[in-house]
DRENFI-956903 format. One record per residue: z, y negated, x negated of N, C-alpha, C in turn. Coordinates in steps of 0.001 Angstrom, whole numbers, padded with zeros to 6 digits, always signed. Layout:
<nodes>
ZYXZYXZYX...
</nodes>
This chain:
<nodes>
+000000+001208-000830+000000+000000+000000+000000-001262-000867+000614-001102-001873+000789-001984-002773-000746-002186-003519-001119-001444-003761-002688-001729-004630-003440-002455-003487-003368-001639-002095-004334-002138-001002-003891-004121-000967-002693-004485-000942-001992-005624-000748-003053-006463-002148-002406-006159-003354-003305-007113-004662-004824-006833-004365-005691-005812-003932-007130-006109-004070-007452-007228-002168-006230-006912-001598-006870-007879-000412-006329-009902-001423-005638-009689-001731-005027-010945-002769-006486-011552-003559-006528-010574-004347-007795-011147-005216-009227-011226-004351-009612-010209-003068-010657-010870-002251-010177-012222-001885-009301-012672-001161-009019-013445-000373-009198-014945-001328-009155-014900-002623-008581-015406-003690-010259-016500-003945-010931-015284-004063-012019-015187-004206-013115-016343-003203-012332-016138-002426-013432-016615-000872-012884-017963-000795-011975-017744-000830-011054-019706-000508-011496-020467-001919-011962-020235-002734-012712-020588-004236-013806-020801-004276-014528-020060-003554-016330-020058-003825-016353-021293-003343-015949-022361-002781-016580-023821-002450-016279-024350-003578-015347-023952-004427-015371-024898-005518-016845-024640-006863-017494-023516-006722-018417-022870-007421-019446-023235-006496-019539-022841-004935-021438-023094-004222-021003-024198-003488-021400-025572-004041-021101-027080-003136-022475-027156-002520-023379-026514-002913-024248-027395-001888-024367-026766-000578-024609-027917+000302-024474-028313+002011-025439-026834+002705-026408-026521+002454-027265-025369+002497-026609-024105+002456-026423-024057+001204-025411-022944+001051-024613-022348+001342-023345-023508+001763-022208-023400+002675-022419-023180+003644-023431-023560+004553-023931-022765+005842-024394-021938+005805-024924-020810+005009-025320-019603+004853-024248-018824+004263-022948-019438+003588-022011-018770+003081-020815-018502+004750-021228-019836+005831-020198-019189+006948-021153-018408+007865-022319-018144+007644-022688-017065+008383-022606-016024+007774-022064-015948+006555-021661-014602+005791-020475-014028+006312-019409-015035+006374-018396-015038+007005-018509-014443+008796-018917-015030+009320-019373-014371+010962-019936-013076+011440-020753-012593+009677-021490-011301+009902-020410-010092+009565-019606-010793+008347-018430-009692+007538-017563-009515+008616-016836-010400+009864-016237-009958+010687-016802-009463+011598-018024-009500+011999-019091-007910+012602-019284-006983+012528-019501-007050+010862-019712-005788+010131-018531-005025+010501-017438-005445+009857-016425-005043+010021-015887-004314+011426-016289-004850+012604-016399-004703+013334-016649-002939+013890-017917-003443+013655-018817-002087+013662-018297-001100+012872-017826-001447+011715-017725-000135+010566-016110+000495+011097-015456+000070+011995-014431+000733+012763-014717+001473+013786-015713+001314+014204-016458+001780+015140-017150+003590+014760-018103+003083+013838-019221+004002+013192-018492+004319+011946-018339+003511+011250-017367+004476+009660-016522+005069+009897-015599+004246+010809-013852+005470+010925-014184+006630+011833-014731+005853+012785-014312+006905+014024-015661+007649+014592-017061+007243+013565-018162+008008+013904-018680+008191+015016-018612+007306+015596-019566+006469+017124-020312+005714+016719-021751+005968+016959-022325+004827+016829-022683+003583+017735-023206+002787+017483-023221+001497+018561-024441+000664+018502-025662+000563+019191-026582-000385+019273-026672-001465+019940-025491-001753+020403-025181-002844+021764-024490-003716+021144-023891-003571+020029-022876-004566+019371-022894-006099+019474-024051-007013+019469-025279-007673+019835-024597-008408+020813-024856-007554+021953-024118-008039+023236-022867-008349+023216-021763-007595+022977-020481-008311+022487-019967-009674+022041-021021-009743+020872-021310-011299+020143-021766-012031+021026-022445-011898+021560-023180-012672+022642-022297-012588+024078-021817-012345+024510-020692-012448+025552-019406-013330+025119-019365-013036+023858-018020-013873+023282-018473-015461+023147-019943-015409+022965-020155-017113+022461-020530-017823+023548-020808-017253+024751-021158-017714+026064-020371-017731+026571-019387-016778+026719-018041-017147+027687-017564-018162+027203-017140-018603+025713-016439-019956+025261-017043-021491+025396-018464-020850+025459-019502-021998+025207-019310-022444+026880-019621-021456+027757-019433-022272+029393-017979-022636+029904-017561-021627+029245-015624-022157+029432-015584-024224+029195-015662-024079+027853-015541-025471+027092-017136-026895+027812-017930-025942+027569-019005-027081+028085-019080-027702+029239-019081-026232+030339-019223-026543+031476-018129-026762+032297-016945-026065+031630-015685-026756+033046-014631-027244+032174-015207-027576+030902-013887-028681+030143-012927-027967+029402-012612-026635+029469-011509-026068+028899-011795-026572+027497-010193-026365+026768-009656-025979+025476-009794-024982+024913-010946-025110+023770-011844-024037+023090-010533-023398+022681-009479-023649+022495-008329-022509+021556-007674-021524+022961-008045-022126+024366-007786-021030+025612-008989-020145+026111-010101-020963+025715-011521-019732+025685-011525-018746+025318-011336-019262+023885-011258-018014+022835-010454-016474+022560-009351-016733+023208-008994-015269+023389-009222-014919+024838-009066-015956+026107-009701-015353+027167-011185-014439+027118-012407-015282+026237-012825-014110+026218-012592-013431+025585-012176-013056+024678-011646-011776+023618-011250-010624+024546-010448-011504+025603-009677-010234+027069-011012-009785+027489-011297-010507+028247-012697-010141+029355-013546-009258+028694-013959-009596+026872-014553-008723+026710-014141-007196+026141-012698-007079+025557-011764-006374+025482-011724-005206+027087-011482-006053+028304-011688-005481+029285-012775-004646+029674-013904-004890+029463-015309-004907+029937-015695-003508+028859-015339-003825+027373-015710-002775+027014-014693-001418+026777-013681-001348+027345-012572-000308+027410-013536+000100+029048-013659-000661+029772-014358+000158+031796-015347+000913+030917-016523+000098+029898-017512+000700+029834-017449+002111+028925-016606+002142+027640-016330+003154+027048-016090+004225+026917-014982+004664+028593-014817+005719+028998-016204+006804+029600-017239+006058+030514-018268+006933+030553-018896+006907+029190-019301+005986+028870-020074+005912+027547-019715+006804+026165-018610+006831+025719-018024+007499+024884-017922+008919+025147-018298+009816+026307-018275+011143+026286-019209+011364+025862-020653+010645+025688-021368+010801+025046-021814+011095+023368-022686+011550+022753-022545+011737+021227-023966+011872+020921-024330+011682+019540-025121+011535+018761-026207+010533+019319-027793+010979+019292-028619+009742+020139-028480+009563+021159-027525+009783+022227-027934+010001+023470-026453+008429+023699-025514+008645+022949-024458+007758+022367-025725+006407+022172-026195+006565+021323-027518+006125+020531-027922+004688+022009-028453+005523+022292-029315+005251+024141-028514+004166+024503-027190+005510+025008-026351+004711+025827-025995+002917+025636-025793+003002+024285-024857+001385+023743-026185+000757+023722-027712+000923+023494-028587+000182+023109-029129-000339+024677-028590+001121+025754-029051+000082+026816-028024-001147+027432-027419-000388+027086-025833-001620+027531-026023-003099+026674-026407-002899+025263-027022-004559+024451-028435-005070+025480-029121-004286+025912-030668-004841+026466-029942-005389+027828-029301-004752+028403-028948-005028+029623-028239-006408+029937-026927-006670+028664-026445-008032+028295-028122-009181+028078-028528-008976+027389-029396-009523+026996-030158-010012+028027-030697-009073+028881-031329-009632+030118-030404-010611+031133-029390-010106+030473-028167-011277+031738-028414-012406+030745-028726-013132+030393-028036-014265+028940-029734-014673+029699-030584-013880+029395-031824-014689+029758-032182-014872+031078-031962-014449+032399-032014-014486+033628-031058-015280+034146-029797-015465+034177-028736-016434+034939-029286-017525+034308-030332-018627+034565-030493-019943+034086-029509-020829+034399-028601-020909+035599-028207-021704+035975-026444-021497+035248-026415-020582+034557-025013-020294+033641-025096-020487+032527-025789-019907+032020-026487-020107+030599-027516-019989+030121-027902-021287+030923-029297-021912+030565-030698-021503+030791-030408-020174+030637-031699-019031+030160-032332-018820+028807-033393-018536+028824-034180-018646+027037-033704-020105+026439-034013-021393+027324-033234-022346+026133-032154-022372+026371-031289-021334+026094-029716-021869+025632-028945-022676+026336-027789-022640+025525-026623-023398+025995-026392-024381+025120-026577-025541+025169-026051-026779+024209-024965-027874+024915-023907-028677+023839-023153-029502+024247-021939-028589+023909-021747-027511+023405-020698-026671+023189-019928-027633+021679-018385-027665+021757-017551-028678+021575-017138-028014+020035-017019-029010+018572-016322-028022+017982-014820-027822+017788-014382-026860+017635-012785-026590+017594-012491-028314+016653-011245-027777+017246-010278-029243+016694-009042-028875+016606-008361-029481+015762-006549-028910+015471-006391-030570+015669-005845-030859+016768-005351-032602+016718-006759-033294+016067-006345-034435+015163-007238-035097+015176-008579-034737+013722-008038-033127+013451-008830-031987+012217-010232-031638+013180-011208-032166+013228-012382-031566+014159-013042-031202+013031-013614-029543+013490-014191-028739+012357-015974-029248+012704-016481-030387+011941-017337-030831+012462-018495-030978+011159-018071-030134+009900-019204-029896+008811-018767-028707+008234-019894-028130+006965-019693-026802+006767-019232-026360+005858-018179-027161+004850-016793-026889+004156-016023-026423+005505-015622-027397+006607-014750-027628+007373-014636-025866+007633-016267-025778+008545-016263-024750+009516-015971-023031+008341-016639-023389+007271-016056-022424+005752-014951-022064+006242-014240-022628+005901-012269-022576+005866-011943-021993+007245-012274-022476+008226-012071-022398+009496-012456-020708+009454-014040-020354+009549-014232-019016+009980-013682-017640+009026-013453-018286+007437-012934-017551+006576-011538-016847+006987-011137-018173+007617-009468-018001+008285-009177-016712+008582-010157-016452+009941-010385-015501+010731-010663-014119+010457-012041-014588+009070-011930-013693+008550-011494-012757+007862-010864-013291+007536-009528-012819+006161-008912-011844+006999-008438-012731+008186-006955-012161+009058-008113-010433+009481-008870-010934+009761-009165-009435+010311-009819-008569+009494-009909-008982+008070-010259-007952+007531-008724-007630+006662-007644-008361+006993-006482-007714+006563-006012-006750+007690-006282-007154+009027-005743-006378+009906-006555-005241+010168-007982-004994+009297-008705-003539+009292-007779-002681+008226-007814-003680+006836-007178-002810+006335-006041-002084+006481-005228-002748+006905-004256-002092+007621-004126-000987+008491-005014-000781+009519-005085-000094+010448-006215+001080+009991-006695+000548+008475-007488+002216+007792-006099+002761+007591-005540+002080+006678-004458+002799+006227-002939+003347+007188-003463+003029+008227-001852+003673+009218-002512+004895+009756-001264+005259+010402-001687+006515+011059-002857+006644+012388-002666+005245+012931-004568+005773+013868-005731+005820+013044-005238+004810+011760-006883+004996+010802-007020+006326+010481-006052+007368+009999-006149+008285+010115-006496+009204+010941-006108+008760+011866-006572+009852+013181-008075+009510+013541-008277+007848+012991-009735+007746+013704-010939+008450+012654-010540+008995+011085-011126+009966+010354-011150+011180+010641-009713+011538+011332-009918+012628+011774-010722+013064+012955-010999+012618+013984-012152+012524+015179-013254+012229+014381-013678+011306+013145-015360+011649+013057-015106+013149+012005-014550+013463+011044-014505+014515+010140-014923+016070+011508-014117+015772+012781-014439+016854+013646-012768+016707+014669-013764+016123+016298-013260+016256+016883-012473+016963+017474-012944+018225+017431-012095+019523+018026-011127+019877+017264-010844+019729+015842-010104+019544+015412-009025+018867+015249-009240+017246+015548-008089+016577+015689-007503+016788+017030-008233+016921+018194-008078+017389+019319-006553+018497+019079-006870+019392+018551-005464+020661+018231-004694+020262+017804-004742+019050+016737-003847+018590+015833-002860+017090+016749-003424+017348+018145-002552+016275+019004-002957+015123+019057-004479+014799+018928-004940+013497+018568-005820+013325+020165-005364+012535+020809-005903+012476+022268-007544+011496+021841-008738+012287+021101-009767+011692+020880-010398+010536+022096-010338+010784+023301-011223+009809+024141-010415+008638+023774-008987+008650+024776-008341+007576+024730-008763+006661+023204-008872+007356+021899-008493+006794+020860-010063+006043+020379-010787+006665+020911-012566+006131+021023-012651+004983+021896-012133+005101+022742-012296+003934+023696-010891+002564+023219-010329+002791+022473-009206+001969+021970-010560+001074+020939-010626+002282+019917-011469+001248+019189-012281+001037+019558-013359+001362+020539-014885+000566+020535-014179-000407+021396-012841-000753+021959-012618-001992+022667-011988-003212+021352-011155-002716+020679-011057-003407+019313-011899-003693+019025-013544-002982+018513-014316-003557+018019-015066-004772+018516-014949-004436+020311-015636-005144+020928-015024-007117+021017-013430-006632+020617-012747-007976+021015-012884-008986+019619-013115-008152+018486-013620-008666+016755-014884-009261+017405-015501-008615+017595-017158-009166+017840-017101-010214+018654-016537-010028+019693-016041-011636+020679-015383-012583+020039-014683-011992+019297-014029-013164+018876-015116-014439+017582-015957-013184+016928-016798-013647+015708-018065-014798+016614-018157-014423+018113-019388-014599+018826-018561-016054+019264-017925-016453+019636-017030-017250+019691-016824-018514+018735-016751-017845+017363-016440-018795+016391-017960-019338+016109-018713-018505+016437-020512-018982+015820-020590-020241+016965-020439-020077+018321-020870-020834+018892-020197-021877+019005-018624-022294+018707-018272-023487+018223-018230-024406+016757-019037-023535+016282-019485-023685+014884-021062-024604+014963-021697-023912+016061-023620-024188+016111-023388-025093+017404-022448-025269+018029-022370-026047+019227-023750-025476+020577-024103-024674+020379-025834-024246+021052-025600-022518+020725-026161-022215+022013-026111-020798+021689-027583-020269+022852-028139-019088+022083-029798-019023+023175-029539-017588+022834-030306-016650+023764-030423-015214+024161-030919-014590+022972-031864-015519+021963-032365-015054+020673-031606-014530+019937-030574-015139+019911-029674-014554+018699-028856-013300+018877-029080-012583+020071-027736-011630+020307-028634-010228+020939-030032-010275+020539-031034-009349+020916-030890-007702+020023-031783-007350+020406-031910-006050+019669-032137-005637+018520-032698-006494+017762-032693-006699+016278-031618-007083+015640-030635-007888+016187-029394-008234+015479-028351-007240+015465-028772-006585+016509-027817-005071+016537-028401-004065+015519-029317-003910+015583-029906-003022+014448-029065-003548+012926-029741-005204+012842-029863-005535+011487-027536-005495+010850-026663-005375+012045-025663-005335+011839-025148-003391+011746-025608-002952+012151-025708-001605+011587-026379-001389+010335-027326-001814+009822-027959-001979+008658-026852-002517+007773-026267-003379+007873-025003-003672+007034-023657-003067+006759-023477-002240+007807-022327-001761+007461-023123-000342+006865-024068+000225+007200-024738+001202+006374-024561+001086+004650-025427-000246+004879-025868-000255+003383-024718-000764+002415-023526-001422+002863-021910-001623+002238-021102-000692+002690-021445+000395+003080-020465+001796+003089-019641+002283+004023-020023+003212+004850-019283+003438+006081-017905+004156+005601-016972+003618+006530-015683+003630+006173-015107+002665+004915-016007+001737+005199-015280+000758+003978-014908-000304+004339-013617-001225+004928-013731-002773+005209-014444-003232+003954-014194-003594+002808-014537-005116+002030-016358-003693+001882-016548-002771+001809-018462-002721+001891-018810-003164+002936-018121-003706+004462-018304-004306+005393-018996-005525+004857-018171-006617+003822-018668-007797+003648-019531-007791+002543-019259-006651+001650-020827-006264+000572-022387-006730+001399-022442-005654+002738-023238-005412+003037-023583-006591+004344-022531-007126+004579-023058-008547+005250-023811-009753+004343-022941-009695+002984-023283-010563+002162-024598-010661+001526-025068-009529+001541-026504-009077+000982-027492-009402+001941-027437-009331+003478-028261-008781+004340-028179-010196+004867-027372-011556+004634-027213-012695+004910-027596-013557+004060-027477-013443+002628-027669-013830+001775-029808-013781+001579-030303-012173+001568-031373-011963+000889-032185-012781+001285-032698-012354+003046-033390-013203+003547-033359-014961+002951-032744-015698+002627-032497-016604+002196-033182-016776+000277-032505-015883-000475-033428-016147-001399-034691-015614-001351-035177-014989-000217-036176-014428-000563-037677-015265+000093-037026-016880+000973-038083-017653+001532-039135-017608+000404-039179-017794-000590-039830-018278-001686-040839-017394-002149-040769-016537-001749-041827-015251-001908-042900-015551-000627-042604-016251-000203-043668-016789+001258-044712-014833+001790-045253-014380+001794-046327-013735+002568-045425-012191+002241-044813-012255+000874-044168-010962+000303-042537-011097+000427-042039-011549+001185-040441-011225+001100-040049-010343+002167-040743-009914+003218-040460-008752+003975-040927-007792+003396-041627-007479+002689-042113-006335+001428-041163-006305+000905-040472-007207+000108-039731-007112-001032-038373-006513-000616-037853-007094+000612-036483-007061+001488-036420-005894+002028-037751-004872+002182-038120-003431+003261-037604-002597+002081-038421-003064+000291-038257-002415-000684-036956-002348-001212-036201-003506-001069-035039-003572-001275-034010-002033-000869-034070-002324+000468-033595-002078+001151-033747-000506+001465-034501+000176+001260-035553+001682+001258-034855+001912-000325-034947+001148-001492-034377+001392-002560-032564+001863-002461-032225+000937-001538-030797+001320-001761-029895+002437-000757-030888+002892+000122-030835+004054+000725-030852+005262+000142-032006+005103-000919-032356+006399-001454-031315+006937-003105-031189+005618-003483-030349+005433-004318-028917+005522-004402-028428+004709-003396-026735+004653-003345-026809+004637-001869-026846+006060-001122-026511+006727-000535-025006+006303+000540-023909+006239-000340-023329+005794+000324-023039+004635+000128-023599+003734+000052-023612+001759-000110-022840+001915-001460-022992-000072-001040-022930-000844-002126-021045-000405-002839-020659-000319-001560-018874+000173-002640-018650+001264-002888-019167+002328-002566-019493+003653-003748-020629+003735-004945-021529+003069-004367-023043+002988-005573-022788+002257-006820-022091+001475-006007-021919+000126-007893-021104+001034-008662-019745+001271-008475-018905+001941-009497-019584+003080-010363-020450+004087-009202-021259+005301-009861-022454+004891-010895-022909+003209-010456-024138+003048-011432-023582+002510-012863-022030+001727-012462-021611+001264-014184-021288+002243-014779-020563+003455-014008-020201+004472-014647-021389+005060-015222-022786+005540-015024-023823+006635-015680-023917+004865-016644-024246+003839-016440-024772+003094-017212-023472+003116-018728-022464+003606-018298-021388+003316-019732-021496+004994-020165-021909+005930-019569-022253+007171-019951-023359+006916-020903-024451+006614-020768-025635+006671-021389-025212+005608-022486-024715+004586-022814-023810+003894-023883-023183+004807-024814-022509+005500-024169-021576+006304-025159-022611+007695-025488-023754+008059-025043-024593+009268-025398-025644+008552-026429-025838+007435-026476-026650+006356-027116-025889+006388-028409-024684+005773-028438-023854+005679-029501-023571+006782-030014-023043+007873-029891-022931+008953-030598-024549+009981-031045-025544+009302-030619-026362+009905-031159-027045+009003-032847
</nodes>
């Protein structure tokens, strides 16, 4: 517990620092959508890493969380700090009703299930025009404020979503390491097994895909008082994919490969404008490379590649 405590110290250490190293204005806004994706990722990888459910709907979650706060606050005036966990409930609620049928389900059919439940959100976000907006969005959404602290640039909103982030990727770690994180390894390692061993699997499936769901609300939440505007684009079927793609490629069952693999998958696209006609080539290659390669992501792959790379050092040297 103690090792887990100093490496969350030195992440945390880490993140509240990088503004003093990446100042420019650009950056910092691509560094708090790093932040928004790592508490997704994260999200998800409690979901699919611990407890071996997968989820294509995730999407929707985010997108329920930033619309409920966004019409809460825009349209009938509330106090974005009473939005914000109201929806966290509602959507907390919504996905514990939906979980129980959904979750008897397994493998693609699991698959199906969550991807129609994201399309289905999705079509609500674009059809109710008169709630939220429709295809153009929701704008006029307010940003958080502590008294007269309005998080209204992107140092500010940095600090602000890091906050959040931190807290919940301390409160993953935590909960790998207690006894439901355990139990939620034990249901993907083999259900029927933990099943004998006294582990009431549904109940404990539907606990977390509602945890996951209330992280994701909550992350969907912070984006949209962050962007003040929120549109059906952003919470589609590709963003569900491309957030499974991240916790893939930073290591299932890993919180901090959670933010590896946000950081990469947030980050690339970004250096990779500059390649103009070839950066979806390059980003497919990327990406196809580190599948085939490091297998299980970026926080098992790195250690295994310094390690053969200080092997072949020392077979170099002694020859």
């Amino acid at each position: 517990m103690r090792r887990e405590l100093l490496k969350f110290l030195f992440f945390a250490v880490l993140i509240l620092a990088a503004p003093l190293v990446f100042t420019g204005g650009y950056l910092m806004n691509v560094l708090v959508f790093v932040g928004i994706n790592t508490m997704l990722a994260v999200a998800l990888n409690l979901l699919l890493g611990y407890a071996g459910q997968i989820s294509l709907g995730h999407a929707g979650f985010f997108g329920i969380g930033a619309y409920l706060s966004g019409i809460l606050t825009a349209t009938y005036g509330w106090n974005a700090w009473l939005a914000m966990p109201l929806a966290a409930l509602a959507v907390g609620i919504l996905a514990g009703l939906i979980g129980f049928p959904i979750l008897k389900l397994k493998g693609h059919y699991l698959a199906m299930a969550t991807l129609g439940l994201g399309i289905i959100i999705y079509i609500v976000f674009n059809e109710t025009v008169d709630l939220t907006g429709g295809p153009s969005g929701l704008s006029g959404i307010p940003n958080l404020a502590i008294g007269s602290l309005v998080f209204d640039n992107d140092l500010k909103n940095y600090y602000l979503i890091w906050t959040f982030g931190l807290a919940v990727v301390l409160f993953c770690v935590n909960l790998a390491g207690s006894r439901v994180g355990r139990a939620l390894r034990a249901v993907n390692d083999s259900e029927v097994a933990a099943r004998v061993m006294g582990v009431n699997a549904r109940i404990l499936k539907v606990q977390v895909f509602a945890l996951s769901a209330v992280i994701s609300s909550l992350a969907g939440s912070l984006y949209a008082h962050t962007m003040t505007f929120v549109s059906p684009a952003s919470f589609g079927f590709n963003f569900s994919v491309e957030l499974l793609t991240m916790v893939v490629i930073g290591g299932l069952g890993s919180v901090y490969g959670s933010f590896l693999g946000a950081a990469l998958l947030t980050l690339l696209p970004e250096l990779l404008r500059g390649a103009q006609d070839y950066d979806i080539i390059i980003y497919g290659g990327l990406l196809m490379s580190m599948v085939m390669f490091m297998p299980g992501g970026l926080v098992r792959g790195l250690p295994e590649l310094f390690r053969r790379v200080a092997r072949r050092r020392e077979g170099a040297g002694n020859a």
